[in-house]
N, C-alpha and C positions, 0 to 999 in steps of 0.2 A: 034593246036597252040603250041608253043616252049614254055615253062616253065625254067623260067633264074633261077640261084642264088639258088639250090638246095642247102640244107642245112641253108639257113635265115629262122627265124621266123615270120619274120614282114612283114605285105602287104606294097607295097610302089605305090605309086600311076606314077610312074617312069618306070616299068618293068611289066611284066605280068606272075605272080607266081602263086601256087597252085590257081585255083580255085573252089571255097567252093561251092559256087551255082550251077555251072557244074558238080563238083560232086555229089552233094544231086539228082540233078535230073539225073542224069543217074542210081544211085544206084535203086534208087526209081524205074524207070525207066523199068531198067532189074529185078527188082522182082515184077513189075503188067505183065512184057511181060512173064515171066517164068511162073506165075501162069496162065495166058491167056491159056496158052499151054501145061498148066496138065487138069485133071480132077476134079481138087475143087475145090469148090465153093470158098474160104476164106482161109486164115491162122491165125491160132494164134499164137502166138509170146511169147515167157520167156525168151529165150537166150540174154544177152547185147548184143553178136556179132550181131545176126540177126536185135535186135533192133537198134542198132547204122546203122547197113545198110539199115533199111528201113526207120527211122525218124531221122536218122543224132542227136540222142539227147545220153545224156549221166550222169547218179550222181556221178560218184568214183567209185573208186576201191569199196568200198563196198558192191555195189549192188550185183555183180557177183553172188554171192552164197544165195542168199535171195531171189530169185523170187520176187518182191518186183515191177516190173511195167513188162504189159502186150501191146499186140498191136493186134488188126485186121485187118490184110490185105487184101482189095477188089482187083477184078479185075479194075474197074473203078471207083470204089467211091474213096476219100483219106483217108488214113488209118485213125485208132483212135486209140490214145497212153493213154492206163490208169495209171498215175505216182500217186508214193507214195505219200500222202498226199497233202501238203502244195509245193512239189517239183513240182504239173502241174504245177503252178502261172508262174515259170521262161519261161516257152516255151513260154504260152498265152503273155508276156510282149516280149521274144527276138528270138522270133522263126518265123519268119514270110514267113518260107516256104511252111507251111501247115497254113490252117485256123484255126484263134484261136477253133473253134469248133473241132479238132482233139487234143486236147492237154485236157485231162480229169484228174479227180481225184479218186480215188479208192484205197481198201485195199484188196490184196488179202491173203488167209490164208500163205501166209508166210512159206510154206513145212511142212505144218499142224499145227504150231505154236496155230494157230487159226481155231480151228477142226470142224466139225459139228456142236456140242452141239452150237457153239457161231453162227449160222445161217451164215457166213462169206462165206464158200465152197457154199453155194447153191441160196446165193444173187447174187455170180460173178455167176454160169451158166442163171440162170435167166436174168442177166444182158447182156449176151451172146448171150442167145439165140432170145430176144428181137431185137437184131442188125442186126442178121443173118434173123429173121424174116421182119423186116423190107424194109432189100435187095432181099425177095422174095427166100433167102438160106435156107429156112429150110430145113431140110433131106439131103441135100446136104454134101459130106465129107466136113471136114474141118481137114485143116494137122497141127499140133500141135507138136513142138520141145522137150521143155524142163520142163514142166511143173510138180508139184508136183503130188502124188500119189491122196491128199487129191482133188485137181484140178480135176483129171482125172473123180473120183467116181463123184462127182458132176455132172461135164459134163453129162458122160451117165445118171445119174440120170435123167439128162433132155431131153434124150433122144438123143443130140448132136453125129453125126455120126461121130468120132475122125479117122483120118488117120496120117501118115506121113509129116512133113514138107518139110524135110532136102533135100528130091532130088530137091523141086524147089527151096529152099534157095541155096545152095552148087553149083545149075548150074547158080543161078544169081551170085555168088559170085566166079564164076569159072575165068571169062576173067577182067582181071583189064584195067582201062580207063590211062590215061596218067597224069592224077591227082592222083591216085591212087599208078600207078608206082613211081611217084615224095616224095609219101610219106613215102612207100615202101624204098626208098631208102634215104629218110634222117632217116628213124630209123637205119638202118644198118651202118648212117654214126654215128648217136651219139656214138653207140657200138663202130666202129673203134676207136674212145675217149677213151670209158673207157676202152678198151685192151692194150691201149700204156700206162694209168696208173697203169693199174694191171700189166703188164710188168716191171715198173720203181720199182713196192714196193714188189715183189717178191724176198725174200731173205729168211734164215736157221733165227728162230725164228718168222716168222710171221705164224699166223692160217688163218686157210680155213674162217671162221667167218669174221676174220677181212679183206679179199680181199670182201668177200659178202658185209659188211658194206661200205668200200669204192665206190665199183660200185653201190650200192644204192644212194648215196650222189650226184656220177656226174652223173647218172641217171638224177635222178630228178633236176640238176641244169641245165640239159644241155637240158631242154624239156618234160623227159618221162611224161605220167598220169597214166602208172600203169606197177607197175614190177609185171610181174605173177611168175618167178621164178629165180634166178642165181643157178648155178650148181658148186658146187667146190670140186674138186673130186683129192685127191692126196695120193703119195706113192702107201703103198700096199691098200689103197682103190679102187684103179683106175680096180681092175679087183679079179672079178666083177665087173661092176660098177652099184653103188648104186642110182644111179637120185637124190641127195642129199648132202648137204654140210655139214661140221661138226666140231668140234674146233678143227681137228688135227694142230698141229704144224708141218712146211713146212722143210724139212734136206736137206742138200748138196745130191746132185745124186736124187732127187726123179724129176718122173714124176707128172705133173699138167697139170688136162685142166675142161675147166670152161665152161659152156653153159650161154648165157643171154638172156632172154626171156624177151621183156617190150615192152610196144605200145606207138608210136607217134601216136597223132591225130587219135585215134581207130586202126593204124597198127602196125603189129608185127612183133617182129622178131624171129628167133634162129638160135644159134651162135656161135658154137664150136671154141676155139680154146687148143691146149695144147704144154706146156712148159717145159724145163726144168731148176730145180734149180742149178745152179754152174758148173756142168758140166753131160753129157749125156751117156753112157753106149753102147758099142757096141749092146746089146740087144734091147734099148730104139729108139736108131736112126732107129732102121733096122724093127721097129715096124710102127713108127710114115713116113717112107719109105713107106710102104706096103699100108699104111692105108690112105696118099697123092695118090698114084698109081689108088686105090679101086675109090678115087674120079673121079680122074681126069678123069677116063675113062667112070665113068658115066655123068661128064658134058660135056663132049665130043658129047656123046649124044643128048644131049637137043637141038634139033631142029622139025621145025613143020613138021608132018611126021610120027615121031618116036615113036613107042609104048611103054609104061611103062614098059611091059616082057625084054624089051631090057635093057634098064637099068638095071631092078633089075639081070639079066643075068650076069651081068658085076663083078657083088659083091659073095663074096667068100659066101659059105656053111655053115651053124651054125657048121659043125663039122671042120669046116679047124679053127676056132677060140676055139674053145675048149667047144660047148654047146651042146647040145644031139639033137635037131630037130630048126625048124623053131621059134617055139612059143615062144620058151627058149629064142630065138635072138633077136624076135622081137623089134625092136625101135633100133638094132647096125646098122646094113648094111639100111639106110631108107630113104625113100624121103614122104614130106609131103607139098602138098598145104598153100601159108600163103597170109594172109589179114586179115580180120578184125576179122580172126577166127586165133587159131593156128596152128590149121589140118582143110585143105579144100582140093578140090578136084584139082589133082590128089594125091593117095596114091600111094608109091612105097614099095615093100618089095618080099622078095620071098616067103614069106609065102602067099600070097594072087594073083601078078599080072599076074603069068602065066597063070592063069586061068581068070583073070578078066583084059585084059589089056587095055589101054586108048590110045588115039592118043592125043598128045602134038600138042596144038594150040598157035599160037603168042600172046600174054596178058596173058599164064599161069604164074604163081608165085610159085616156090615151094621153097624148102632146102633141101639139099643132104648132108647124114652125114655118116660116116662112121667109124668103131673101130677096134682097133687091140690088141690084147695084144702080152706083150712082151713073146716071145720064154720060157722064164724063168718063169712066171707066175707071175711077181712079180709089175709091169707096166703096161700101155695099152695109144694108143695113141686115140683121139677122134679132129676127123676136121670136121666143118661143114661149107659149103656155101650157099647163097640163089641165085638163079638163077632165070633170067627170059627170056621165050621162044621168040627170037625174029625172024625177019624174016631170019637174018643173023647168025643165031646158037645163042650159048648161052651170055646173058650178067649178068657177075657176080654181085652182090652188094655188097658182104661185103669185105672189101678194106685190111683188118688186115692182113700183112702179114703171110701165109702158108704155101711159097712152101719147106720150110726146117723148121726144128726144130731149133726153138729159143732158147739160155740160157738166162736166166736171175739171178740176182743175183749181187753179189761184182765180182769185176774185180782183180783176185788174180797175185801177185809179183812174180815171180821163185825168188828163191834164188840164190846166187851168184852160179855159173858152178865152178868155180876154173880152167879154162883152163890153157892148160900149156901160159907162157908169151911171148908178142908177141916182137919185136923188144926193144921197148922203157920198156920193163917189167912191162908194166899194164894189168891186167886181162881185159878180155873182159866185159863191161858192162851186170849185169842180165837185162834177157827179160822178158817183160809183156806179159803177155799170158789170155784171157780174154777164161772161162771155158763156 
């Protein structure tokens, strides 16, 4: 079914837009059919990514890093979601996908916070292993993501056979549904926003800080629930590049480019683009050239068919950009899976795909990014797209214009020429020149 009005936030009873309950059950869906079709018994669950895709539920940005709610995934039973505290109560009253009975309460130790001595580590396997016994799992692997160290010991203590999650998560999370794409692409559209703002306030006296401050602001007003990172990388920061932002102040002739990393509705984006202040340097154009070219030839690509070796093929050698091996490079020349995760599958890089390469299927999702520093050393240009494998080759999502380098900045006057005088003895009017 057609999904109208991409980019609206509101259901309207008039159109027929994202569907929330089509996607809860497909997500679900494809991770009881992936697990069907490994060898474990159960998963257990820490990651928000995996939990947001197996029980569509969610507390804040804050969770991420606090292990702080848990899940079991059956093949056929419906999972059970252990939330922090007082936070199961909201699923059991507004969650009515799952049986109020999958919406629990539990403490886990919190990435040891709460260690042994406090009996906390060894009530959750107990508590674990009661469930797993229950379903006739005992002895059975069970694949396990992201879970604290203090977790793990527990587990075995109880004898719990811990394996791998990630390959039946990453392949349930591999092909996105059409609800999914929808949402996919309104995050990418918020971003196109806040690029044409950070474009407008780009001028000689603003800091890197304060363009991060701004796109935080329309971020959040324009939908996001959680920024995981902006990147604001200028001047002679820009190369090396540091994956970080910092209070430099922005000069006339520097290069800038900015990565935005944030989730609509659990999806993600990243987002390259880069600019220059006032005016652009023969060095800089012919960088930020190189490094459009690097792309375009890998989306060029992206169709179903084509293996990952090919792409990363496509992208220059750690030492044509000035780094000593693959490792060094790694994350310049890169393509990486996105959805409900940042990195999902497929990975692209040539450190890795010639040896491991992947065939591109229609509902893959990734971002292809690519870097160049300028000739000089002084610069570096960085563009990223998000792409998605369709039956017809590639369809881009992120709309920000990149096929030339942008200036940004005050629109500076020439001064008068003084040309000699024309019939009537008026000089030629000075021309506006926009650097």
């Amino acid at each position: 079914m057609a999904i109208a009005s991409r980019g609206a936030r509101m259901a309207v009873d008039w159109e027929q837009r994202v569907d929330f309950d089509r996607l809860r059950r497909h997500r679900l869906g494809r991770a009881k059919a992936t697990l069907a079709a490994s060898d474990l018994g159960a998963l257990l669950l820490f990651d928000p990514n995996n939990l947001r895709y197996v029980t569509s539920t969610a507390i804040g940005t804050w969770e991420r890093d606090k292990n702080i709610r848990f899940a079991l995934l059956f093949r056929e039973d419906d999972p059970i979601l252990w939330d922090f505290g007082s936070a199961a109560k909201h699923p059991q009253l507004y969650c009515p996908w799952l049986p109020e009975s999958s919406w629990r309460a539990w403490v886990p130790p919190m990435r040891g916070a709460m260690g042994d001595a406090t009996g906390v580590p060894d009530d959750l396997a107990e508590l674990i292993a009661s469930e797993l016994t229950e379903r006739g799992l005992a002895g059975e692997p069970i694949g396990v993501d992201v879970p604290d160290m203090t977790t793990v010991l527990a587990l075995q203590r109880k004898g719990i056979h811990l394996t791998d999650s990630q390959p039946v998560m990453l392949e349930a999370r591999r092909l996105k549904s059409e609800d999914e794409l929808a949402l996919l692409d309104q995050a990418a559209g918020i971003v196109d926003a806040v690029y044409e703002e950070i474009y407008t306030m780009l001028r000689p006296g603003v800091t890197e800080n304060q363009v991060v401050a701004a796109a935080m602001k329309l971020l959040f007003e324009l939908g996001s629930e959680h920024v995981e990172a902006i990147n604001a990388i200028s001047g002679d920061r820009c190369a090396p590049h540091p994956h970080t932002f910092s209070d430099r102040l922005l000069r006339p002739g520097d290069q800038a480019f900015f990565d935005i990393i944030h989730a609509f509705n659990g999806y993600r984006t990243c987002y390259y683009r880069t600019f220059n202040i006032g005016y652009a340097t023969p060095a800089q154009s012919d960088a930020y050239r190189r490094c459009r070219e690097w792309l375009d030839a890998a989306i060029e690509l992206v169709r179903p068919g084509v293996t990952t070796d090919k792409i990363a093929a496509v992208w220059p050698r750690a030492q044509e950009i000035g780094l000593p091996d693959e490792r060094a490079a790694f994350g310049l020349q890169f393509g990486h899976g996105l959805g409900v995760g940042l990195y999902e599958s497929p990975m692209i890089s040539r450190l890795h795909s010639f040896n491991d390469p992947i065939e591109l299927e229609v509902g893959m999702v990734f971002a292809l990014e690519t870097y160049c520093p300028t000739k000089d050393g002084r610069s570096a240009a960085r563009i990223e797209e998000e792409v998605v494998v369709t039956t017809d080759g590639p369809q881009v999502l992120t709309r920000f214009p990149a096929d030339e380098l942008l200036i940004a900045g005050k629109t500076y006057v020439r001064g008068a020429d003084f040309p000699a005088a024309h019939g009537n003895g008026k000089a030629t009017e000075a021309s506006s020149t926009a650097h």
